[in-house]
Every structure is written in C-alpha cells, then in structure tokens.
N, C-alpha and C positions, 0 to 999 in steps of 0.2 A: 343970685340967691335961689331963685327957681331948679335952678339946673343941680344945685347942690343938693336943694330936698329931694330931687331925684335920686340923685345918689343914694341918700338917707334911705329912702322907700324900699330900693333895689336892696339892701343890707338888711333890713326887715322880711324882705321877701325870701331871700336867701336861709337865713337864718330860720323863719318856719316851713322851708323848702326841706333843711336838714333835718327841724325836728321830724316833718310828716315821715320822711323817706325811715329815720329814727321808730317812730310809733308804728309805721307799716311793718319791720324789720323785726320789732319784739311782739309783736302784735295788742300794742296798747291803743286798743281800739275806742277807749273812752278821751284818751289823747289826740288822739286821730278826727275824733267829732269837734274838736276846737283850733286842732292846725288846718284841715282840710280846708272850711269856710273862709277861712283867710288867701287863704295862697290867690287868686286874683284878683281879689279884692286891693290887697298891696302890689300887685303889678300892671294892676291898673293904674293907682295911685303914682308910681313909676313914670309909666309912661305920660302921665298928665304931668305929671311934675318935673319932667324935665327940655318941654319945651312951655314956649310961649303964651301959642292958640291952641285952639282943636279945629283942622280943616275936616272935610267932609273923609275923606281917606283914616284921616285918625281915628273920626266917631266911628268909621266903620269897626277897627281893630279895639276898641273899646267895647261895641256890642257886641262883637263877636268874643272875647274876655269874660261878659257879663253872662251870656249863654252857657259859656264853657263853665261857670262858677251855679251856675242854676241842673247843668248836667251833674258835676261834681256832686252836691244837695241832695239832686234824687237817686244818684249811685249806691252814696251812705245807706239809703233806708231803701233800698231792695232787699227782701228776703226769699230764701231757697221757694223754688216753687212759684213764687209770682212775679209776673212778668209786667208790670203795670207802671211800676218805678226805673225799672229797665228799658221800657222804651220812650219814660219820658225823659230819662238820660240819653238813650240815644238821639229823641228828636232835638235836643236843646245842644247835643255836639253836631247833628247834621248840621244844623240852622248856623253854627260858629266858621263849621268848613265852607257851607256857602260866602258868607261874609265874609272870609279869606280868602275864597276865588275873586271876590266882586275887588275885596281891597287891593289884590296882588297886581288885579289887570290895573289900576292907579298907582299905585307906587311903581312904576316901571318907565321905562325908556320905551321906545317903539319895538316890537319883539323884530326878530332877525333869524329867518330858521338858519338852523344847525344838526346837520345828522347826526350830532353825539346827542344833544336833546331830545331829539324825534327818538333814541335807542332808549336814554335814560325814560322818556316818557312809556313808550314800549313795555319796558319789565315792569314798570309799575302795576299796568293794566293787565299784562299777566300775572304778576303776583296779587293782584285783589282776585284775579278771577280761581286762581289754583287754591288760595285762601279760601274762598267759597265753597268752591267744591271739595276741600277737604272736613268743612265746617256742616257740609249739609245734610250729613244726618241724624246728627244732635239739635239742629235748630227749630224741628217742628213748626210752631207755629210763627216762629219770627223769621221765616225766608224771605218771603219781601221787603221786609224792613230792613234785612241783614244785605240783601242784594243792592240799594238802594245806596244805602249807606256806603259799601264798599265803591257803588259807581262816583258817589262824591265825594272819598277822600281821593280817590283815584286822580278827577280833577283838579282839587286843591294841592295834590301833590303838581302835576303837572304845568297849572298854572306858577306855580313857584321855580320850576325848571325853563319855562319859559322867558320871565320876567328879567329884564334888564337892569343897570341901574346900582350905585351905592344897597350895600347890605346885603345884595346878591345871595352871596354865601351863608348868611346869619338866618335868611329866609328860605335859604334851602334845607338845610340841614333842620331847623326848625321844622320846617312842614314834613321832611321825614321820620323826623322822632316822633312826631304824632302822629303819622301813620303807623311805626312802628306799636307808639304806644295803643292803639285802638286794636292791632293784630293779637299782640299780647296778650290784651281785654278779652276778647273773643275768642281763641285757643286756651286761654283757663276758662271761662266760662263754656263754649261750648261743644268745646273735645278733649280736654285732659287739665285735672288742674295741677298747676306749679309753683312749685314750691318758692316762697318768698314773691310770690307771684307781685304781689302787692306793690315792693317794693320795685320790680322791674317796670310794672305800670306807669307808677307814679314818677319814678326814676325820669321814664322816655318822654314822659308828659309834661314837667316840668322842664326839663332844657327843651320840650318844641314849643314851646308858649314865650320862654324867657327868648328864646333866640329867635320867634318871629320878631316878637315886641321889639326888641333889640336891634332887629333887620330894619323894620319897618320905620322907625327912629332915626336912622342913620341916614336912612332915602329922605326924609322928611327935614330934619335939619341941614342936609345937602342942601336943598333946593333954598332955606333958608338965604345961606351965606352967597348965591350964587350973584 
C-alpha cells in the first residue's frame, strides 16, 4: 500500500510539473504562484511514500528537496533590480547541491577510477569555468556568490559521475539537468534573456530533481531486498 501512494504522489507531481512548465510557456504567472510551491513538496511526498523507512541517506535527499522548494519561494519574489531574493535562492540551491554531494557519496558502491569519468568530470569543471567567465561582466556584485556556486554544482555534478551502484544513470542524468538548469538561470539572467526562458529552466529542473529522486530510490530499495 505504501509503495502505491507513491505512485499516486509521483502522478500528482507529474501532472503540476505539466501544469507549471504550462503556466511558464503562456506566461500565467498568477498560476505559476500556486504550481510552483507544490512541485517538491509532492516529490517529496514520492519519495517518502514509496519506501518503508527514512535512513539517514534518504533525510539527506529530503532536505536537500526542502531547500530546493525554499530556493523555488524566494525565486518567485525577486524583482528587476534587487538582488536580495536572488541570493537567498541561490544559497537555499547551494545548500541542496551540498546535500547531494554528502548524499551521492552514500548511495554509492566503493568508487573505482575510470579515465572516461576523470574526462566527463574534466568538461564539467571547464564548462562551469568558461560559464563564468562568459557570465562575468554582467554579474557585478554577485561574482563571488556566482563563483562559488558554480564550484558546487561542479562537484555535485561530479560526485554523481563518480558514484556506483543501482540508479547510476537516473543520478546522473539528474544531476546534469540541474546543472543544466542553473546554467540556463544564469545566461537569462545575467547575459542575455531567452525567450521561453522559463519554460527551458523549469523544463531541466524538474527531470534533475525527478531523476535524482528516482536514482536515489532505486539504490535504496536495492539494498532493501539484498
């Protein structure tokens, strides 16, 4: 029965995943104030609901969920010109990516190097860096924050490259669409804005959230049955 409200939950999440990407796309931004809030709030709910317990690995990707839904919040209410709701969204996504390096290195097997890892880690670390410096002279007074931030998705992309284990690929893909989606964020905000921009954000950000969660679940109920 558990495992089925899970189900349930994920079908709720889905469905205000379509309306938000919907409301982003025509720009019904008064629609948008009542799907936004939700969207992990129900995939939290997901992920509780379709296992048993919560181990200490799971509360991680929970808080780290809860942050991401508290970044989401103060995104809404940023206005042109102040930067105050903007970087209490970024520090409430930094603090989520932290969480998903901490969780990543748990949910994993013993790591094992691999030169196609060490490459894929590689481009990422230059693509945050080239990202920056194409970013940095619109960003004014948020360069440190901006730099920072890029060093920890960098890692939480990487730690996910690295990581072993059931879900593998659900965590990977995952942790790059929300790199993608943060690159996105940042190239319409602080170099050129685009069109539907919204939609492409929210797009990337929703399948890297659904498909950690998802990752992360799979590692987790693995070790279940073992």
């Amino acid at each position: 029965m558990k495992h089925k409200s899970g189900i349930i939950w994920l079908i709720v999440f889905i469905i205000d995943a379509v309306l938000e990407l919907i409301a982003q796309w025509q720009g019904w931004f008064d629609v948008a104030m009542f799907t936004k809030p939700l969207l992990m709030p129900t995939l939290i709910l997901y992920f509780v609901k379709s296992k048993d317990k919560i181990s200490f690995s799971g509360g991680l990707i929970i808080i780290a969920l809860l942050f991401s839904w508290a970044g989401d919040v103060f995104l809404m209410f940023q206005s042109d010109g102040q930067t105050i709701m903007f970087l209490f969204g970024l520090v409430s996504f930094l603090t989520a990516h932290v969480l998903y390096v901490w969780a990543f290195q748990l949910l994993s097997y013993p790591y094992t190097k691999n030169p196609i890892q060490f490459a894929i880690s590689a481009l990422l670390v230059l693509f945050a860096g080239l990202l920056v410096l194409l970013l940095w002279p619109g960003l004014g007074n948020m360069e440190i924050p901006v730099m920072i931030y890029a060093a920890v998705i960098s890692c939480m992309g990487i730690s996910a490259v690295y990581r072993r284990g059931p879900g593998y690929n659900f965590i990977l893909i995952g942790a790059l669409s929300f790199i993608a989606s943060d690159s996105i964020l940042a190239y319409n905000k602080f170099f050129s804005p685009i069109e539907y921009g919204g939609v492409y954000i929210m797009a990337t950000y929703l399948i890297g959230q659904l498909f950690i969660v998802t990752g992360a679940l799979r590692f987790i109920l693995s070790l279940i049955h073992i």
